[in-house]
C-alpha positions in Angstrom: -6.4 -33.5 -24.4 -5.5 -30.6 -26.7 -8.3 -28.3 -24.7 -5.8 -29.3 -21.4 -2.4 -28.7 -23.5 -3.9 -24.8 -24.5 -5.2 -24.3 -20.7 -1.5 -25.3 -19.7 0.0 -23.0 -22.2 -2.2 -20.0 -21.7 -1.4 -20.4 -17.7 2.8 -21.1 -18.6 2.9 -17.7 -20.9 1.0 -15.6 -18.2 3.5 -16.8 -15.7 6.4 -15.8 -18.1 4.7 -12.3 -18.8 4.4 -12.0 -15.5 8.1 -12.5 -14.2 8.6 -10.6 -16.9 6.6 -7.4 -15.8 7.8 -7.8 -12.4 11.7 -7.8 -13.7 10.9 -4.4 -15.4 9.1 -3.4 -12.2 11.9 -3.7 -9.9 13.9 -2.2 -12.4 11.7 0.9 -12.7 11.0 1.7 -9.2 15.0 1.5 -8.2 14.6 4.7 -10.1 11.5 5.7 -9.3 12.2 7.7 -5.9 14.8 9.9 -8.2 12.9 10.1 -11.8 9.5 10.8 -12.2 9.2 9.4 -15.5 10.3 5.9 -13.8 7.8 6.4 -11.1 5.0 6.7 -13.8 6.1 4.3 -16.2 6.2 2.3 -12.3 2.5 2.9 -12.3 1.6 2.6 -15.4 3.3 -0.8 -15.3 0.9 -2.2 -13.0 -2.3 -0.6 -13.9 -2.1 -2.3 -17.0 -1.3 -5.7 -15.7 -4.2 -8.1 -15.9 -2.8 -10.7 -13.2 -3.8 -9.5 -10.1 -0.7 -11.0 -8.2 0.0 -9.8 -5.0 3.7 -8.6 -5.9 2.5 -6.4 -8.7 -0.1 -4.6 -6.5 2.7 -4.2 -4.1 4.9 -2.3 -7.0 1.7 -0.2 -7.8 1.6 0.7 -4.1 4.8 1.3 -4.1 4.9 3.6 -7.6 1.7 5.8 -6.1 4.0 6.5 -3.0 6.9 7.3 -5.4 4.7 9.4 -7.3 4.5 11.3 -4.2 7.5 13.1 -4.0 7.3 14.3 -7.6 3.7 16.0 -7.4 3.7 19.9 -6.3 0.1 20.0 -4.9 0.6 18.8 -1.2 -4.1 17.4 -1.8 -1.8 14.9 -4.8 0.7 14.0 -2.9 -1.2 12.7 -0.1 -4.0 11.0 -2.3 -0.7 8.9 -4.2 0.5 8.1 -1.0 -2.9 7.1 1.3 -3.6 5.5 -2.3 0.0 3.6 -2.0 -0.9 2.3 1.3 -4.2 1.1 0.6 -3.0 -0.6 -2.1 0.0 -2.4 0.3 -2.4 -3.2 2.6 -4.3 -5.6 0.3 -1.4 -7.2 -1.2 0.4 -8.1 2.4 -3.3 -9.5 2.7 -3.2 -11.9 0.1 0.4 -12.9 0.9 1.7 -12.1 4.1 4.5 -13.8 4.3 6.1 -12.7 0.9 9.5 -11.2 1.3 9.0 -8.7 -1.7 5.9 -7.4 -0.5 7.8 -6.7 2.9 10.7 -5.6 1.6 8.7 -2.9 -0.5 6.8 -2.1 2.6 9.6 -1.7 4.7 11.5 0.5 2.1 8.3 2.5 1.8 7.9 3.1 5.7 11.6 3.3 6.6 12.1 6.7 4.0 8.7 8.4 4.5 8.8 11.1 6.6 7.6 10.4 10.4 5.2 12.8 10.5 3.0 10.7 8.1 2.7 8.1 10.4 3.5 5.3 8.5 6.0 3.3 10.3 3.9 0.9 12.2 5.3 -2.5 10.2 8.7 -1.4 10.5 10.2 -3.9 13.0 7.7 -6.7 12.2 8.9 -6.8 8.6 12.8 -6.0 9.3 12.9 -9.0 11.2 11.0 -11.1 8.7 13.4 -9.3 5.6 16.9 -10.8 7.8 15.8 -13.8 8.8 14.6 -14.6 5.1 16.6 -13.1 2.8 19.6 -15.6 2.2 16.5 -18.4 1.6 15.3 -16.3 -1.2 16.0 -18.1 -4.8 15.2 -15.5 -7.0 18.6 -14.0 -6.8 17.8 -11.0 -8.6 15.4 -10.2 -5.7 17.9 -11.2 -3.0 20.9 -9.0 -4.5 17.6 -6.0 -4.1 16.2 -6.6 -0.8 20.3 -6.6 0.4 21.7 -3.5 -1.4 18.8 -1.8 0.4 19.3 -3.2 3.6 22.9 -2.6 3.9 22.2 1.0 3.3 19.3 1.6 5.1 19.0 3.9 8.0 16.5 1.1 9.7 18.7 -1.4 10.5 21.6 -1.4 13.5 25.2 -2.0 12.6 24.4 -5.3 14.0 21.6 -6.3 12.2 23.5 -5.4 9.3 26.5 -7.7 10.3 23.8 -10.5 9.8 23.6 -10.0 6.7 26.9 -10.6 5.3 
């Protein structure tokens, strides 16, 4: 019985510290794309997180891209951001049908520049972002993914309207 009762509270206090690191990383990488110290601390965030949840890879994907725009040597910049990518790839992999993940993707695709040639999930995870986003009960995440949406460039006055 007691081996049960330490199995359940080692698996409760890495869910905690994990919330936890995920709080701090949406906190960091709202900075990230104007601070480079946030976009490292981003990064440094998830490298040294154990869990390998598919949220957190998504904010390490998302901190290499950020990283991006704050390296001078155009060989760094595009190893953070084909590194970013990558990294996206395999979290929407193990959970493609979390909003977070999109949303980060989405955000990620709908600022970099066209030339890159990253916009192919564009539409696919828009659609998924406004027709989930008021079923979200994390409302910390909800109040994120909106802000963003109701600014972005990517979505129509329309598709904007939806959201309110």
């Amino acid at each position: 019985m007691m081996k049960y009762l330490m199995v359940l509270l080692f698996v409760m206090t890495g869910m905690v510290m994990q919330q936890s690191n995920i709080s701090e990383a949406r906190k960091l990488y709202n900075k990230a794309a104007e601070n480079e110290k946030a976009a490292r601390s981003l990064l440094e965030l998830s490298e040294n997180e154990e869990l390998k949840d598919p949220v957190v890879l998504g904010y390490k994907g998302a901190g290499h891209m950020m990283m991006a725009k704050h390296v001078g040597n155009p060989f760094k910049k595009m190893s953070h951001f084909n590194k970013g990518k990558d990294i996206f790839s395999s979290a929407i992999a193990a959970d493609k049908q979390n909003l977070e993940l999109r949303f980060l993707r989405f955000a990620v695709q709908a600022e970099a520049p066209a030339f890159l040639g990253y916009r192919d999930n564009l539409e696919e995870d828009k659609a998924l972002l406004i027709a989930g986003v008021d079923t979200l009960e994390d409302k910390e995440l909800q109040k994120m993914i909106l802000n963003y949406l109701k600014a972005s460039k990517g979505l129509t006055a329309a598709e904007k309207e939806k959201l309110k």
